[in-house]
N, C-alpha and C positions, 0 to 999 in steps of 0.2 A: 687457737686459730681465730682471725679476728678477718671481719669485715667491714661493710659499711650500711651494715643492718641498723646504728645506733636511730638511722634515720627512718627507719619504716613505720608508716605511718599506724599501722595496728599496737604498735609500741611506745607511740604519744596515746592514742585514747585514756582517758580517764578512769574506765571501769579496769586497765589493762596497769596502771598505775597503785589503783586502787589494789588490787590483787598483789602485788607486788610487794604493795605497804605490808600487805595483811603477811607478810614469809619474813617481812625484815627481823624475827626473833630467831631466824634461821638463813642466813642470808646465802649459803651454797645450796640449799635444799631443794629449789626451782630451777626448772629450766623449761624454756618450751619447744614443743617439738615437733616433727611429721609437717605438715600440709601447708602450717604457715611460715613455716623457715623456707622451705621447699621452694614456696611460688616466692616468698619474698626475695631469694637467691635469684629466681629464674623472674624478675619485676614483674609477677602477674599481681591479679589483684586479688587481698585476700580478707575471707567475711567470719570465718571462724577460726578459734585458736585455742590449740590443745598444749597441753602444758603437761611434765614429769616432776616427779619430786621423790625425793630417799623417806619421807613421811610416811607413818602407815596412815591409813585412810581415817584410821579414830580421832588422829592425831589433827588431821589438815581439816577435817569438821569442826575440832576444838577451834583451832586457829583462826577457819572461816567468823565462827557465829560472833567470836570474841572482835572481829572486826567489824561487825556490824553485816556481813554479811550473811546471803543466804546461800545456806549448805542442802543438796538435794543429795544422798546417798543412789544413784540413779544404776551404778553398778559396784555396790561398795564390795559384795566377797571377792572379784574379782580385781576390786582396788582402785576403784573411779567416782569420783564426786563429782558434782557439778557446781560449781561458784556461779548464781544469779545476780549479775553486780546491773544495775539501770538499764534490764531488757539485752544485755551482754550475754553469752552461756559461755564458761568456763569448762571445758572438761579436764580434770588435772588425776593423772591416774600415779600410783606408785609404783615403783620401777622392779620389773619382774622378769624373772626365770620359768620358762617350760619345765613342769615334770614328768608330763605325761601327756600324749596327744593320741587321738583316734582316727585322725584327716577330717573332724566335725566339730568336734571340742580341747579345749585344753586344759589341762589340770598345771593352775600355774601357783609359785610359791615367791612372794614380796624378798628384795635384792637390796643394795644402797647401793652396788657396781655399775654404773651408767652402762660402762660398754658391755655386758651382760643383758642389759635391757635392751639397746642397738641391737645386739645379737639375736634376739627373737625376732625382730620385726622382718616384717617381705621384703623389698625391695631399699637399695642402698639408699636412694633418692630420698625413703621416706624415715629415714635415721638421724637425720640431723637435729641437735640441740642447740639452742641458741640459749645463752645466760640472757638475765635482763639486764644487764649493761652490753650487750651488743656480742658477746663473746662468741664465737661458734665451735663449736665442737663436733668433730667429722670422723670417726672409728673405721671407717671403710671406705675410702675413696668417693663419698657420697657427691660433693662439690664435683666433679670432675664427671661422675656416670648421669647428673642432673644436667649439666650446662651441654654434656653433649648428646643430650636425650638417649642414654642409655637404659633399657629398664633391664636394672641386672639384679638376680635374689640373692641373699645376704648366704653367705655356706654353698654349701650342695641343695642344686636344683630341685631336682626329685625328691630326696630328705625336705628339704622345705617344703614343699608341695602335699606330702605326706602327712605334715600333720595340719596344715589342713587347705583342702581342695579345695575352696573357693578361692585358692588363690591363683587356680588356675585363668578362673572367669577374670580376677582382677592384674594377670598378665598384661590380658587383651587392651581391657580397660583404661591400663596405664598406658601403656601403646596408644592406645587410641587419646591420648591426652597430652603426651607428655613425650612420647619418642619420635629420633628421627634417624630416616633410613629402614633399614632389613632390620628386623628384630635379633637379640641374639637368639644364636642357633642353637643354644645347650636349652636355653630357657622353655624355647620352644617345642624343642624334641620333646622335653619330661612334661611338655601339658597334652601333648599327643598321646603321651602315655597313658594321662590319670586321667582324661576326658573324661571316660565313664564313672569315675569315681562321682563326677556331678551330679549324677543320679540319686546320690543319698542324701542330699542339701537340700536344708528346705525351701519351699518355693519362695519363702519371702525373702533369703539372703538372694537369692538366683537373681529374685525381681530387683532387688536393688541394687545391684552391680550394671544386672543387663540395661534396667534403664538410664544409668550414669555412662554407659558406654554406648548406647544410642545417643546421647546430648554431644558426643563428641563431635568436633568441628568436622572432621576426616573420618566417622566410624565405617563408612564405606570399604574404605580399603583395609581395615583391620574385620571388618566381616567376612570378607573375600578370606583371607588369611584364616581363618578359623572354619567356614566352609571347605576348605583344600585340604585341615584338617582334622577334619572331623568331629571339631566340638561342638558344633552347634546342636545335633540329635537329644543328647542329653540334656544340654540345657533346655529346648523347646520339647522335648517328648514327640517328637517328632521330623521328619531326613526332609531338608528342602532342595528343588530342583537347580537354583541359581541364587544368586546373592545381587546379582549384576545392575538391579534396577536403583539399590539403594542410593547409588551416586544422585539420584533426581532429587531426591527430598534433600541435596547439601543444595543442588544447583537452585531449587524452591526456595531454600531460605538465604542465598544470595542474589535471585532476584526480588523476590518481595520482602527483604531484609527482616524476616522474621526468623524465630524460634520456632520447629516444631517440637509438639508433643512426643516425647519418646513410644509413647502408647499409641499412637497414630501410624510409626512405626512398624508396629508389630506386626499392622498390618500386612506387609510384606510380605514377612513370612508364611501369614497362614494364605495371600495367594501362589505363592513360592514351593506351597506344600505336595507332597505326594500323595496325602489324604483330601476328601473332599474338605470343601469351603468351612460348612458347619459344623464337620467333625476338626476338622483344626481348631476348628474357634474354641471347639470344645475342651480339647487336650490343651492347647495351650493355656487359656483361663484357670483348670485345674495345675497345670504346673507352676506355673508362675505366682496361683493365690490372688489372680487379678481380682480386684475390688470390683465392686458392682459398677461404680462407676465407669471403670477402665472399659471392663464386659461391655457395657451399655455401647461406648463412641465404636468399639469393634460392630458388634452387632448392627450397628447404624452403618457402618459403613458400608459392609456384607450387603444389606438388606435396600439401599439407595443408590448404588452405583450406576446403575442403569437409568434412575432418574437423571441423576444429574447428565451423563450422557445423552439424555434423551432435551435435557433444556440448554445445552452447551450454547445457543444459540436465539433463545426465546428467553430475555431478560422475566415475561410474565409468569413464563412457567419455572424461573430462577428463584422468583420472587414465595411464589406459593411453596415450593421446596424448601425454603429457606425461613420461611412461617411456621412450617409443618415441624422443622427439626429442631428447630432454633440455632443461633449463630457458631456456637464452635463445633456442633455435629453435624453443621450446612461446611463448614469450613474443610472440618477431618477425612468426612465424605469426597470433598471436589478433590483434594491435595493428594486420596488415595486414587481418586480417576486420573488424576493427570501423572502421576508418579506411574502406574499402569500402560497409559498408553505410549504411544511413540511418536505423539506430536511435541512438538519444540518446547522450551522452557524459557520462555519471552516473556519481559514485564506486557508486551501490548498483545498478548494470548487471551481467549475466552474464558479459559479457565482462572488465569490471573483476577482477569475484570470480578469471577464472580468472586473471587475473595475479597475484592475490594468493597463489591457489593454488601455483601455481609458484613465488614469493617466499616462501611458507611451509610448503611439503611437499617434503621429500627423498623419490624415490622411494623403496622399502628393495631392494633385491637378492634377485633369485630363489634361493629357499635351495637348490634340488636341481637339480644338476650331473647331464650326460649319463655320465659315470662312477659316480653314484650309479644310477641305471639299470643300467645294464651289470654291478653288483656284484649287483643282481638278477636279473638272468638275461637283461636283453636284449641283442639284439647290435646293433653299431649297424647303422644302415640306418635303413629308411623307419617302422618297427615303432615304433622308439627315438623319431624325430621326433614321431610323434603321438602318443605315450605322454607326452615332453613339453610338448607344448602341451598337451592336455587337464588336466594336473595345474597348469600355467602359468594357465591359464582358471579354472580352478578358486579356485588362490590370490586372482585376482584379485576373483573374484566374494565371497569372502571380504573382502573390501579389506583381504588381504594381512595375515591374521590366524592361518592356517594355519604352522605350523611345520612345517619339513624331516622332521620325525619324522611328525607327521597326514600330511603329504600322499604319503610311502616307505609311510604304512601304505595309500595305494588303489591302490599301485604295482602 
């Protein structure tokens, strides 16, 4: 089956060339496949690319280092190398047969049957092989359930789903990406089913699905959709009251044409919760495996909302909030007060301005150090402290106009 792939541009690059050279001792062996044939079909734009090949994995090592490239065995018992061609990642896995699944794991065994290898993967969309001369090759109506945003699973729903549950979360995901219209209705019934199965997934597959499906342009309405049925408990370890407000954070970042944080997000939820504020915070960070960092912008957010409510209107006391947190947790903070309340979503809103603020004002640096004190005669202690702040208040209420010299001279 042929198209007009010969022209995409991930198929001129150099390193994508170079790779190519390195199979020419086997010139049917390669093909690439999933995510970047996918969007290249449907002209989005695409930044990685994964490749198949009938090679066992000893075999495409050999082949890589002999072409001067670098070979990372990165999942090799499972059959995945990774070709490092000038800052390029390659993933090229060998084309495989399920033996045995658990809905967590899979016990799979190396194939040369391409449409055998199609036949294990989720969703039809994500089956397509493109030769490197432009060829494609489509074992299941993939071309046709892609262009018309269909996300439909390859076999029986349930069976698929079965051997393994994250595909349930990656349903939504692809919905939230990739589909258009009412989801199908088989697909959907069998993740209603196996919902709770997502309770045995670990928090780190959970977190990186749920945060590529918060990035989606629309995940608003495929939240709602999963709230009505009941998947969301298991993923978050916790039952939320409403989904409703999420629409704000798409309207946020089509007024201030930004990207938010997926983590910023989450926030939602744990106000959305049936559990108090810091007991969500809690269960959720243990479900999910949030990083300390992620923890942290929650917690900030939790713990500041009420500021920034309280300065929605006083640029000075904007400014001091925004010193205190620093910029993207002055930022995450306002985005979750305004996403919260029920005032409008206007580029010329207060809460807009103070994002802009923080997009456009570097705090400046307190000029006078506890040692510059102490060169005047105080000693530290408690004396020192409020001698501090008070010259610290002072600057401020200047809006930070006062120089190290004025402010030593009310020392």
């Amino acid at each position: 089956m042929s198209g007009d792939f010969k022209s995409a541009a991930w198929l001129q690059w150099p390193q994508t060339k170079q790779l190519v050279t390195a199979f020419a001792p086997h010139p049917k062996a390669l093909r690439f496949v999933g995510g970047a044939v996918r969007d290249t079909l449907l002209s989005r734009d695409v930044t990685d690319v994964d490749a198949a090949t009938t090679l066992l994995p000893e075999a495409v090592m050999a082949l890589l280092e002999k072409s001067g490239i670098r070979a990372i065995p990165t999942g090799i018992d499972h059959g995945t190398v990774t070709a490092v061609i000038d800052g390029k990642h390659f993933e090229i896995t060998t084309l495989r047969k399920d033996v045995a699944t658990d809905g967590r794991h899979a016990e799979v065994a190396f194939t040369d049957d391409w449409k055998m290898d199609a036949a294990r993967r989720d969703f039809t969309m994500n089956a397509l092989y493109l030769s490197p001369e432009g060829e494609l090759f489509d074992y299941f109506g993939s071309v046709t359930d892609a262009r018309e945003g269909r996300v439909r699973f390859i076999g029986d729903a349930p069976s698929r789903i079965a051997e393994d549950y994250l595909r349930v979360l990656r349903f939504f995901r692809f919905h939230a990406h990739y589909g258009i219209g009412a989801p199908d209705t088989v697909a959907l019934a069998a993740c209603a089913v196996a919902a709770e199965h997502l309770k045995s997934l670990s928090g780190e597959r959970i977190r990186h699905e749920m945060f590529r499906l918060l990035a989606a342009p629309h995940a608003s309405k495929i939240l709602k959709l999963m709230h009505e049925n009941a998947i969301l408990p298991p993923i978050l370890g916790f039952a939320v009251v409403d989904v409703a407000k999420f629409a704000r954070f798409e309207s946020i970042e089509n007024v201030m044409g930004m990207q938010i944080d997926p983590c910023i997000k989450l926030f939602e939820f744990i106000r959305a919760s049936k559990e108090s504020t810091g007991f969500a915070l809690e269960i959720l960070a243990s479900r999910l495996r949030l990083s300390n960092q992620h923890e942290k912008i929650l917690r900030t957010m939790v713990q500041h909302l009420s500021a920034v409510e309280s300065s929605v209107s006083q640029q000075a006391q904007q400014k001091k909030l925004l010193r205190k947190l620093g910029g993207k947790y002055f930022i995450a903070t306002v985005i979750a007060r305004w996403v919260d309340s029920d005032v409008p979503i206007t580029p010329v809103h207060s809460y807009a301005e103070m994002i802009r603020l923080a997009d456009n004002w570097i705090p400046p640096q307190f000029p006078v150090t506890g040692d510059d004190l102490i060169a005047k005669g105080f000693v530290p202690g408690k004396a020192l402290g409020e001698r501090f702040r008070v010259l610290e208040e002072a600057w401020e209420a200047s809006d930070y106009r006062l120089t190290r010299e004025e402010l030593l001279a009310r020392g």
